[in-house]
MITOR-835323 format. One record per residue (C-alpha): residue in three letters; x, y, z. Coordinates in steps of 0.5 Angstrom, whole numbers, plus 500, padded with zeros to 3 digits. Example, Ala and Ser with C-alpha at 12.3 -4.5 7.8 and 13.67 -1.06 7.14 Angstrom:
2
Ala525491516
Ser527498514
END
This chain:
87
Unk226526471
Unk226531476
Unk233536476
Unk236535482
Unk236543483
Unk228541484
Unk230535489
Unk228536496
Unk233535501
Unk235537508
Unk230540514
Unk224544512
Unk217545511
Unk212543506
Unk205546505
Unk200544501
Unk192547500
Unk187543498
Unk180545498
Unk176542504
Unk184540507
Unk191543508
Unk197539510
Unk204541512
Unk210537513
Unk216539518
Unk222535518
Unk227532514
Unk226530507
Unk230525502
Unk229525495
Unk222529495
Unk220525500
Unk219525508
Unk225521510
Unk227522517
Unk224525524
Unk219530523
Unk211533523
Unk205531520
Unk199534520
Unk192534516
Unk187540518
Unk179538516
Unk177545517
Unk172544521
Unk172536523
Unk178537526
Unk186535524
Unk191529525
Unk198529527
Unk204524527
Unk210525530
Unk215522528
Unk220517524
Unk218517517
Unk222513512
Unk221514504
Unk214518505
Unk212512511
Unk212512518
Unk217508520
Unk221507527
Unk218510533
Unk212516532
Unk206517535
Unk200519532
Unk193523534
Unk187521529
Unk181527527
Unk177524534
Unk184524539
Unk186517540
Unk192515540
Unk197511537
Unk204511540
Unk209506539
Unk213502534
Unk211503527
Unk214499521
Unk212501513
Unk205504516
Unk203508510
Unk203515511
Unk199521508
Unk201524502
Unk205530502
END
């Protein structure tokens, strides 16, 4: 069980550093996991990256966001419970 010394809560930013990708949260968490309006972004290096901005709710994107695939289409409006990267 994790410390609430080791719990994530508030506004911040969170990185993670793959081999082949990167990801980085901006915005609010809630108990570890994305809860709020931030920013999510998944670079591929050289394929490009996605992005959603946005409500998330409990690590999924929920409420109104906006979201930009690795080709640049555009997914923008409500969400209910879409299922988000994990960060």
């Amino acid at each position: 069980m994790d410390s609430p010394r080791n719990r994530l809560i508030g506004v911040g930013r969170k990185l993670r550093l793959y081999y082949h990708m990167a990801e980085v949260w901006e915005g609010q968490f809630k108990d570890n996991m994305m809860h709020g309006f931030g920013r999510y972004m998944r670079f591929f290096g050289k394929e490009g990256y996605e992005c959603y901005v946005g409500n998330w709710k409990e690590d999924r994107r929920q409420g109104y966001g906006r979201f930009i695939d690795y080709n640049g289409d555009v997914d923008e409006g409500l969400f209910h419970r879409a299922v988000s990267f994990a960060c």
